[in-house]
VEXDRENSE-884609 format. One record per residue (C-alpha): residue number from 1; residue in three letters; x, y, z. Coordinates in pm, 1 decimal, padded with zeros to 6 digits. Example, Ala and Ser with C-alpha at 12.3 -4.5 7.8 and 13.67 -1.06 7.14 Angstrom:
1,ALA,01230.0,-00450.0,00780.0
2,SER,01367.0,-00106.0,00714.0
END
This chain:
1,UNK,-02392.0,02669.9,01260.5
2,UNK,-02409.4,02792.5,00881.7
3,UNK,-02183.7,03045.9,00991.6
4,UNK,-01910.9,02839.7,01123.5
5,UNK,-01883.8,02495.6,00967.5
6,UNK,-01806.9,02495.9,00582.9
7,UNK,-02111.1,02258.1,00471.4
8,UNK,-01982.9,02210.9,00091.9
9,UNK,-01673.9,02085.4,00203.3
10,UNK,-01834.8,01909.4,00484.5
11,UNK,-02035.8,01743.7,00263.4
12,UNK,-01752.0,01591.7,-00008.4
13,UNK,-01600.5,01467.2,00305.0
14,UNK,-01924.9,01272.9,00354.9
15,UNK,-01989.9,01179.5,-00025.5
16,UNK,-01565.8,01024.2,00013.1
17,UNK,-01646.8,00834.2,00299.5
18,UNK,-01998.0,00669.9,00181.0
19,UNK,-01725.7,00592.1,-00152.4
20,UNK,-01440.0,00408.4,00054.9
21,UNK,-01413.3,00078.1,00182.2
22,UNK,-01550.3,-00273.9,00090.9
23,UNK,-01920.0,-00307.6,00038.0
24,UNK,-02076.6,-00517.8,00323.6
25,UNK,-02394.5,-00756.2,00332.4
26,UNK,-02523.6,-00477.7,00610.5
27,UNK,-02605.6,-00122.8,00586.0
28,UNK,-02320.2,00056.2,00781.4
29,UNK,-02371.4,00314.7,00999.8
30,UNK,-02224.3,00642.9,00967.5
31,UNK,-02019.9,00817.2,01215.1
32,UNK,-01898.7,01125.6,01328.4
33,UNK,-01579.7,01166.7,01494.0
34,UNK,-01481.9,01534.7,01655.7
35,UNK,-01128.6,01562.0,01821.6
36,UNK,-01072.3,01851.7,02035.8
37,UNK,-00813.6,02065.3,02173.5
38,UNK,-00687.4,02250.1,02438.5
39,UNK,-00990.5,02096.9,02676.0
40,UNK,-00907.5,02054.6,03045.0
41,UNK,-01075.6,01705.2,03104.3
42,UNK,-00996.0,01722.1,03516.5
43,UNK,-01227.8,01976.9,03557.4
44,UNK,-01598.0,01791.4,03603.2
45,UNK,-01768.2,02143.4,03407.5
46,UNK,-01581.8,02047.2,03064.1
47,UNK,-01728.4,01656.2,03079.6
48,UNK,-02034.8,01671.7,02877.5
49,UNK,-02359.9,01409.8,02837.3
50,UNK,-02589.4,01582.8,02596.6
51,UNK,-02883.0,01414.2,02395.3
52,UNK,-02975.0,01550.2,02037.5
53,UNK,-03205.5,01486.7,01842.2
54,UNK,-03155.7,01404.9,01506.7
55,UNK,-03327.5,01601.3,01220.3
56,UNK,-03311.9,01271.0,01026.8
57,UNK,-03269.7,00981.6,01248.4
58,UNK,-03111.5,00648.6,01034.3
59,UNK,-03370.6,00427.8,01207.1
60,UNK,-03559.9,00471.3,01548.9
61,UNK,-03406.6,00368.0,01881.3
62,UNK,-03468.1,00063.2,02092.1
63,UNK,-03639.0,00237.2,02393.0
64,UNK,-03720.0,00024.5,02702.1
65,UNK,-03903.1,00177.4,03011.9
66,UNK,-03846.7,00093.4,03427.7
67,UNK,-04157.1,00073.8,03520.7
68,UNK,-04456.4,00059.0,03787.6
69,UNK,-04796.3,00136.8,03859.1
70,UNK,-04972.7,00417.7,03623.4
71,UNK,-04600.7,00501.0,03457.0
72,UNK,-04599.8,00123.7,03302.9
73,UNK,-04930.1,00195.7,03138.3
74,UNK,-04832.5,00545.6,03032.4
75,UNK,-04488.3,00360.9,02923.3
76,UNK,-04668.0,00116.2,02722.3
77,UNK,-04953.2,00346.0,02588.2
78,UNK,-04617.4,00578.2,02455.5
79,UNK,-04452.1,00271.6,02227.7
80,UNK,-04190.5,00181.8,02388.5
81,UNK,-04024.6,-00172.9,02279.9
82,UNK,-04041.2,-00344.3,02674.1
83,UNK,-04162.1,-00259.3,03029.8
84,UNK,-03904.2,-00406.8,03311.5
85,UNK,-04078.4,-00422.7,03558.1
86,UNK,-03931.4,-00340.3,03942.1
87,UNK,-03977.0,-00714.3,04039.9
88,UNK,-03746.9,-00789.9,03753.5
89,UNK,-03521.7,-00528.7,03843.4
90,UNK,-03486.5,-00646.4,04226.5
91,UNK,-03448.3,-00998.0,04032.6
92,UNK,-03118.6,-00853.5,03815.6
93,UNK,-02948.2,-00756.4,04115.3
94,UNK,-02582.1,-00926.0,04140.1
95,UNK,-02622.1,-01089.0,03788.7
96,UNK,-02386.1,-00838.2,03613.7
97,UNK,-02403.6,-01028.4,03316.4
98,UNK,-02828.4,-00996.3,03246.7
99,UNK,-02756.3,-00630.4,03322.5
100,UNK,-02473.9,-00597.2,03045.8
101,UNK,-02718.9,-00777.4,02858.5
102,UNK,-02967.2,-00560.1,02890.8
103,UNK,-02773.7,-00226.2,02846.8
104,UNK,-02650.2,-00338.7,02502.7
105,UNK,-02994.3,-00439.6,02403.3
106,UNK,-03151.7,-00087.0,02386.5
107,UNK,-03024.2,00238.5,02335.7
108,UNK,-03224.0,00430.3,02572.1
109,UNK,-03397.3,00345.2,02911.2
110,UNK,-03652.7,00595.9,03056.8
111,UNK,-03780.5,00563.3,03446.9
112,UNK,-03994.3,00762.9,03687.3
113,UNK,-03850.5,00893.3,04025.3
114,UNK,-03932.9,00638.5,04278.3
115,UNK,-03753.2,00384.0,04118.7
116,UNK,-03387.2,00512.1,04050.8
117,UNK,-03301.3,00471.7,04373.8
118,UNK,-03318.8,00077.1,04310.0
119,UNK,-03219.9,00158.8,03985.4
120,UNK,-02886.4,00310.9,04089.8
121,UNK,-02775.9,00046.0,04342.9
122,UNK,-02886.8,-00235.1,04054.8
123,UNK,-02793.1,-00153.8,03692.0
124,UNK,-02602.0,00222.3,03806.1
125,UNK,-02286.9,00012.8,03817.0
126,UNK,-02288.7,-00081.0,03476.4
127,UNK,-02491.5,00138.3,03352.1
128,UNK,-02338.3,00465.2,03466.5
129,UNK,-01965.3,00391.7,03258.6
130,UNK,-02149.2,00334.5,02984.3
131,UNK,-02383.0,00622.2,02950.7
132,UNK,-02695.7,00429.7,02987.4
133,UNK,-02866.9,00546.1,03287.4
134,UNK,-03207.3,00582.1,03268.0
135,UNK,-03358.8,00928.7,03149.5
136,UNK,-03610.9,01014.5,03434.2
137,UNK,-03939.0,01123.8,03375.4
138,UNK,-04122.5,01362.3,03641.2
139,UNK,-04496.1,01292.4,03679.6
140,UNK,-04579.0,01669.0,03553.1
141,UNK,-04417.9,01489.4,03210.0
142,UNK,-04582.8,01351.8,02907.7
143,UNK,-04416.3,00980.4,02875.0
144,UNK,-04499.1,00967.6,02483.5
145,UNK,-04293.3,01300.7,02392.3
146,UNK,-04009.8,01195.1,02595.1
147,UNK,-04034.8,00852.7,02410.5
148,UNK,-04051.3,01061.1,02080.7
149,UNK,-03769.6,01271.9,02143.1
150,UNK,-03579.0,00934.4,02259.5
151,UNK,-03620.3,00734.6,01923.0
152,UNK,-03430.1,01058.5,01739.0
153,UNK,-03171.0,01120.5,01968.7
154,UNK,-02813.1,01008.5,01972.1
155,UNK,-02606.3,01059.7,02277.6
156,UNK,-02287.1,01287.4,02293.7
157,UNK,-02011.2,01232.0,02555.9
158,UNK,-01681.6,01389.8,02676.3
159,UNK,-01538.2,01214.5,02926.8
160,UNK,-01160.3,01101.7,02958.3
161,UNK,-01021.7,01178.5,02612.9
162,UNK,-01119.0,01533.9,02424.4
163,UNK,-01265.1,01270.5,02182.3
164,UNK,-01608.9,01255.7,02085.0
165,UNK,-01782.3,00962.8,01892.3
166,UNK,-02165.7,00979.2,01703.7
167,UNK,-02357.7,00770.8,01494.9
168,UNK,-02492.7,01042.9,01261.6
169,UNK,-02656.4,00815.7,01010.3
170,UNK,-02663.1,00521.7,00770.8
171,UNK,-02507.9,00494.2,00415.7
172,UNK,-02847.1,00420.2,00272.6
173,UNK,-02909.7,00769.2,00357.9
174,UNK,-02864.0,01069.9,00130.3
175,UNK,-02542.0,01253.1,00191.6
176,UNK,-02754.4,01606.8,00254.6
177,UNK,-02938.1,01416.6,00582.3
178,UNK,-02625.6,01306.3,00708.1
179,UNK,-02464.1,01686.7,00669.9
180,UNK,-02808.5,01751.0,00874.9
181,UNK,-02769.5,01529.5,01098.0
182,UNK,-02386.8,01644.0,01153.8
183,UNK,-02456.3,01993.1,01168.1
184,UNK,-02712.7,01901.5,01454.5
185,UNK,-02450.4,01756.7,01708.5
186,UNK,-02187.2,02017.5,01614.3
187,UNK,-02389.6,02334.7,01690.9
188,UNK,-02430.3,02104.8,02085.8
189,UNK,-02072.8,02077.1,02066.6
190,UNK,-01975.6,02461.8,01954.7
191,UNK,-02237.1,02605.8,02260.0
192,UNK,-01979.4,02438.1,02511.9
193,UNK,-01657.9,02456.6,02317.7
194,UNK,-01651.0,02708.6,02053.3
195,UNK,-01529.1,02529.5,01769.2
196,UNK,-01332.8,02813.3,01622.6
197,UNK,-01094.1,02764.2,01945.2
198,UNK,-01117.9,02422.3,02027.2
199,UNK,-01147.9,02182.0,01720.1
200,UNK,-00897.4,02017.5,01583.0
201,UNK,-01000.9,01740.8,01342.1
202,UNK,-01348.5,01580.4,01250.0
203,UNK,-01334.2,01219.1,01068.4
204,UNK,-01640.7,01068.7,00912.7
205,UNK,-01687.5,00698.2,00878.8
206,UNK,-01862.1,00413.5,00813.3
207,UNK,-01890.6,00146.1,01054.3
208,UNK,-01615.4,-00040.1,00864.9
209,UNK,-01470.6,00172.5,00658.2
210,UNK,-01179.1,00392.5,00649.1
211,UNK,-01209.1,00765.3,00824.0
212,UNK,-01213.3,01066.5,00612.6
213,UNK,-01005.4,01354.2,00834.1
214,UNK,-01188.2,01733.5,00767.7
215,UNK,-00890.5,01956.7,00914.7
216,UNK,-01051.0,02261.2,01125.7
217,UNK,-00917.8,02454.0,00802.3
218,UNK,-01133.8,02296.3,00600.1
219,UNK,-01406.5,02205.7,00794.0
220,UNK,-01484.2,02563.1,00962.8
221,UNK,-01554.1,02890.9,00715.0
222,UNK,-01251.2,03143.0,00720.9
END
């Protein structure tokens, strides 16, 4: 990515954006905003769901397992914040609001095999639209470094507009973590759509603030 994305002016972009806007009684989050061009949505190979992990996550994520039998204990033993259990699962079935609920309260969900079927005719629903179904986790599959990997990643999706939105940090962070952090979900981005053909503007924000455009001119080296 050094070679393609201008990282001194990619990071006065970030330094402006931490600057503008009111100051809050919260720590905003950062965000990352990559418009594309020339991208063929209709076709199913150009929607994208990646995970990346973040060289310098702002905080860790909420991670809460599906779980049974020997994958509850291995889901508990890894640190993850709650266990649902597949009694409570069979018990959210219908209530669409405890489900919305639920995906809103964590920011990952991890699961072994045997229970996404369930899982799908449940929570898929309202989870699937929303990008929260649950990452599954073969038995050959150590439950803690999935967990790990989890807590540090931040999910990137392409799905009806050639839009994509990231959280890439906080503004308590230093500006050279949240170039990082940037850097990080662009080189994902430029393996499926070469940035040199397809980018047309990046914005960087805070949660409340007013975006900072980077023009492809400016944000990619000549």
């Amino acid at each position: 990515m050094s070679a393609v994305v201008n990282k001194e002016a990619f990071l006065a972009k970030i330094a402006e954006a931490l600057k503008r806007g009111r100051k809050r009684r919260f720590k905003q989050s950062v965000e990352l905003i990559v418009v594309l061009r020339g991208v063929d949505l209709s076709k199913p190979e150009n929607r994208i769901n990646l995970l990346v992990e973040l060289p310098h996550p702002p905080k860790p994520n909420k991670i809460a397992a599906f779980a049974h039998g020997a994958f509850e204990v291995n889901a508990r033993n890894a640190g993850v914040d709650a266990v649902i259990t597949r009694d409570q699962v069979e018990g959210l079935s219908g209530n669409k609001r405890a489900i919305r609920k639920l995906a809103k309260q964590y920011d990952f969900f991890i699961a072994p095999p045997d229970l996404m079927p369930l899982l799908g005719r449940v929570v898929g629903p309202i989870f699937g639209p929303r990008g929260k179904m649950p990452e599954v986790v073969p038995p050959n599959v150590e439950v803690k470094a999935v967990v790990e990997r989890l807590k540090r990643a931040v999910r990137v999706r392409l799905r009806n507009e050639p839009v994509i939105k990231v959280r890439i940090g906080s503004e308590a962070q230093d500006p050279k973590e949240i170039l990082d952090n940037a850097l990080a979900v662009l080189e994902e981005v430029n393996r499926r759509f070469p940035l040199r053909q397809y980018l047309d503007d990046i914005y960087i924000k805070k949660t409340m603030g007013p975006p900072v455009k980077i023009r492809a001119a400016e944000a990619l080296v000549k």
